[in-house]
C-alpha positions in Angstrom: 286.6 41.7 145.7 290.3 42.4 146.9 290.5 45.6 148.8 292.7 48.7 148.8 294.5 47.5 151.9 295.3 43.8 150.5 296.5 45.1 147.3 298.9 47.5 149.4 300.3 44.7 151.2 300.7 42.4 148.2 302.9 45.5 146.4 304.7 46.2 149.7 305.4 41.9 149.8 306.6 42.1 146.2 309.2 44.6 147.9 310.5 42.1 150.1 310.7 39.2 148.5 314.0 37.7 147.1 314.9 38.1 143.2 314.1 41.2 140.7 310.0 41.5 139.4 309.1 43.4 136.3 306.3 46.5 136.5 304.9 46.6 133.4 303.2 50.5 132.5 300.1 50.5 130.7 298.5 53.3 129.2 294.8 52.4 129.2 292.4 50.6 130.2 292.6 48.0 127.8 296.4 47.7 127.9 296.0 47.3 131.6 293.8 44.4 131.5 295.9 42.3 129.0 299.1 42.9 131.2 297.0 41.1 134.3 295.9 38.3 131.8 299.6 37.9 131.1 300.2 37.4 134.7 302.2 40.4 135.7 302.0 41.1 139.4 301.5 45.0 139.5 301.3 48.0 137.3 302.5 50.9 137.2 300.9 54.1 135.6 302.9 56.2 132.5 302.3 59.9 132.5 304.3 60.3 129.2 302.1 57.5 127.4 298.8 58.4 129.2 299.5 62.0 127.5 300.8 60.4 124.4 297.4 58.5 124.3 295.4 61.8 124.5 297.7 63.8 122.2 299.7 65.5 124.4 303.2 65.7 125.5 304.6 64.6 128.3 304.4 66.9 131.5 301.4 68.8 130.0 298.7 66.5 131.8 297.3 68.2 134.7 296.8 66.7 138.0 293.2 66.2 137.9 293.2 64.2 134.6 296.3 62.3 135.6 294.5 61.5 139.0 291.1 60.5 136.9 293.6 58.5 135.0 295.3 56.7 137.9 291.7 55.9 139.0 290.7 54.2 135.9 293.4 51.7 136.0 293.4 50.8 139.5 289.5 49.9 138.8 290.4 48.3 135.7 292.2 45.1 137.2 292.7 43.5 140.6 296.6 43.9 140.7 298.4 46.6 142.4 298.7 50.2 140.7 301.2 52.5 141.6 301.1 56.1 140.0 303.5 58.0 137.9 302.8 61.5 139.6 305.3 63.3 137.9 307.1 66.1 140.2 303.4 66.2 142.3 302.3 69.1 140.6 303.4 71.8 142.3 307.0 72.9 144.0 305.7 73.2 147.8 306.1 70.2 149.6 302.2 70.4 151.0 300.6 69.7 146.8 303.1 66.9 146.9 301.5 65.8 149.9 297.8 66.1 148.4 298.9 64.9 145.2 299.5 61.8 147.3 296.3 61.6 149.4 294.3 62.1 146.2 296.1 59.2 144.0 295.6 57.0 146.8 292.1 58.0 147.2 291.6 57.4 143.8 293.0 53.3 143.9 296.5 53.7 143.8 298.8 51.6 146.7 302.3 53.1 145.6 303.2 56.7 144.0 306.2 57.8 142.8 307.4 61.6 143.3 310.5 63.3 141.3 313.0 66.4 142.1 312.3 67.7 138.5 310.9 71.0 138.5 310.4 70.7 134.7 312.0 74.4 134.0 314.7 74.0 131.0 316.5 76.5 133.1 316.6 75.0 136.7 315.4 71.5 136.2 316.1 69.8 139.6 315.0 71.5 142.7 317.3 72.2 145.4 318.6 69.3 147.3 316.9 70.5 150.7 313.8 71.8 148.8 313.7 68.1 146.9 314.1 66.0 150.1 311.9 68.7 151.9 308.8 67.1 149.2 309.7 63.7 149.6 309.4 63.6 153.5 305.8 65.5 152.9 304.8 62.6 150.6 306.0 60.0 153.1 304.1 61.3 155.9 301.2 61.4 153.3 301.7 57.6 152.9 302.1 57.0 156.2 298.5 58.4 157.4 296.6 55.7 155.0 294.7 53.3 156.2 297.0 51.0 154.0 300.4 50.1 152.9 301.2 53.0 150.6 304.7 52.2 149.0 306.6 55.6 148.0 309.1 55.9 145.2 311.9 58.8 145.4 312.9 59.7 141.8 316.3 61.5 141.1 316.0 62.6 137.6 319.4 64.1 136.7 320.1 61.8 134.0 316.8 62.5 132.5 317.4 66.2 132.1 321.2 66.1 131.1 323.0 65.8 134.1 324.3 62.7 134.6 326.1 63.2 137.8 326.4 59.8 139.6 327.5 61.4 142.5 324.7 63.7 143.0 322.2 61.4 142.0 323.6 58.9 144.5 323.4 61.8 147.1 320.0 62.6 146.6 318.3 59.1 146.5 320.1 59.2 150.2 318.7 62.0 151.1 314.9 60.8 149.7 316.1 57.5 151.7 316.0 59.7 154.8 312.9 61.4 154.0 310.8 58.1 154.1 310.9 56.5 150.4 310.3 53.2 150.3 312.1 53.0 147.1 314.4 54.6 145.1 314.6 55.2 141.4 317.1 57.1 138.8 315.6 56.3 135.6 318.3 57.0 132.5 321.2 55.0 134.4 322.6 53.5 131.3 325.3 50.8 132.7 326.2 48.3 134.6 328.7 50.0 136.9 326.1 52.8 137.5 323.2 50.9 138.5 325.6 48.8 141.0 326.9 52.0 142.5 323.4 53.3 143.1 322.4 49.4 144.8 325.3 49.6 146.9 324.8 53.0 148.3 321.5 52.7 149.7 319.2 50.4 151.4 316.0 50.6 149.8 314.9 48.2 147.0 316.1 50.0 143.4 313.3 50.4 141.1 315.7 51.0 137.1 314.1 51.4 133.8 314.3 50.1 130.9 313.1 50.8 127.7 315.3 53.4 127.0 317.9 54.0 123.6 321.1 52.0 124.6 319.3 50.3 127.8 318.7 47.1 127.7 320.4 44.7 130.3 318.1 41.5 131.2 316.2 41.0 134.0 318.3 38.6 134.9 321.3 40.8 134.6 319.5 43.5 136.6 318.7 41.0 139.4 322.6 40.3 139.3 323.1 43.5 140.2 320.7 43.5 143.4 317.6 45.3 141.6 314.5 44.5 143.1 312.0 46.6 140.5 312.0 46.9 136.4 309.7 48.9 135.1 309.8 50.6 131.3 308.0 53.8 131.4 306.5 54.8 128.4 308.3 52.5 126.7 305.4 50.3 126.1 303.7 52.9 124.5 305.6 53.9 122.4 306.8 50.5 120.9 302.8 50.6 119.7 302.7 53.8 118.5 305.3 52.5 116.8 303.5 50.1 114.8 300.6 52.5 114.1 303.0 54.8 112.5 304.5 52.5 110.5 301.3 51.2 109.3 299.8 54.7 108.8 303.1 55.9 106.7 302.9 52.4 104.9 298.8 53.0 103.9 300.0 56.6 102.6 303.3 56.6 101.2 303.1 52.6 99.4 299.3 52.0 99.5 299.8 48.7 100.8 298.7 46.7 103.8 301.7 44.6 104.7 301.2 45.9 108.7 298.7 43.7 108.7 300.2 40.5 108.5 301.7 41.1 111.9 298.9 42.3 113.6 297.3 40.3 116.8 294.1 38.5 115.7 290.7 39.7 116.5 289.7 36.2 118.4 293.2 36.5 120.3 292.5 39.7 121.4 288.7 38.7 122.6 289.4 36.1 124.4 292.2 37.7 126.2 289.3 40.3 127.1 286.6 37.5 127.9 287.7 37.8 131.5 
């Protein structure tokens, strides 16, 4: 059985070595295991498609659930899981810190923490407040027993603020603090996702998955990109499908979905494992 500590070290090796590696986010259990039979490396958790998955929106999953959640697919594969802990549920910097002990308690090796304070009317913390958090989570990380790898999140493009400049600012400052790696998920081109490369020296995690986002991972690996992941893009490609199908079944009365669906002896062997 591969312990805690080796699956650290393996995500903190996929870190370091050359070329650009894809994190795929499952949303269950069952989507988690059929990511590792693909032969993806790591996985990383989805609070927006976990909470689609339950019937809730985004952000409106609390930190117990989302930590039961983490738990279940770090035990549901052998691979590396790091957690989508949201803005650590709670502003002071010490529930950041706990947010982290308990995800890593719980089978997670990497965590990622944003400056969102999820308030329509002040949606990114203070600058000093923001890196303040960050530094609490690294210091978190840094008193496991194992290679905890830390993701600093800048979300101003995410909340309408796309302010390269400030974005670029604060993934220094989260630099300082002790990420590992950075991350500004809604950088939509080329020249933006090079500027943020260039500025730092941490390995860039970017998303994609996103309306109008969709450069290669060779492209991405052009640019000096060492993580890909796609958030709850995944998710919502199957939910998708299941709508269409539903509104299909109710509006036409026809079946058509179904000549597209994955077999029932693909997807049993794929769980045989």
């Amino acid at each position: 059985m591969i312990t805690q500590s080796e699956r650290g070290a393996a995500f903190r090796q996929l870190h370091a070595q050359p070329g650009t590696f894809i994190i795929p986010n499952p949303w269950d259990i069952g989507t988690a295991r059929l990511l590792a039979v693909l032969g993806f490396q790591a996985l990383a958790t989805t609070s927006a498609g976990y909470a689609f998955s339950i019937g809730k929106q985004d952000t409106k999953v609390g930190r117990d659930d989302m930590i039961a959640h983490v738990g279940a697919l770090a035990a549901a594969t052998s691979l590396p899981v790091s957690a989508d802990l949201e803005n650590g549920y709670g502003d002071d910097p010490e529930t950041v810190a706990e947010t982290i002990r308990r995800a890593a308690a719980a089978g997670a090796v990497g965590g990622s923490i944003e400056d969102s304070t999820i308030r329509p009317d002040t949606p990114i913390y203070e600058l000093e407040l923001a890196a303040e958090r960050v530094r609490a989570a690294a210091e978190a990380a840094r008193s496991l027993a194992f290679p905890f790898t830390l993701t600093g999140r800048a979300e101003n493009y995410l909340w309408g603020r796309p302010d390269l400049a400030d974005t670029i600012r604060r993934l220094q400052a989260y630099q300082e603090a002790g990420a590992d790696v950075l991350y500004a998920p809604g950088l939509k081109t080329k020249d933006e996702i090079a500027a943020v490369v260039s500025s730092v020296d941490r390995p860039v995690n970017v998303l994609m998955g996103l309306q109008g986002v969709l450069l290669s991972q060779k492209e991405l690996s052009e640019l000096g990109v060492k993580r890909i992941s796609v958030g709850g893009a995944l998710a919502r490609t199957a939910l998708g499908a299941f709508l269409r199908a539903a509104r299909e079944m109710k509006e036409h009365g026809t079946f058509t979905f179904a000549e597209t669906a994955v077999s029932y002896s693909e997807l049993s062997a794929m769980f045989e494992s």
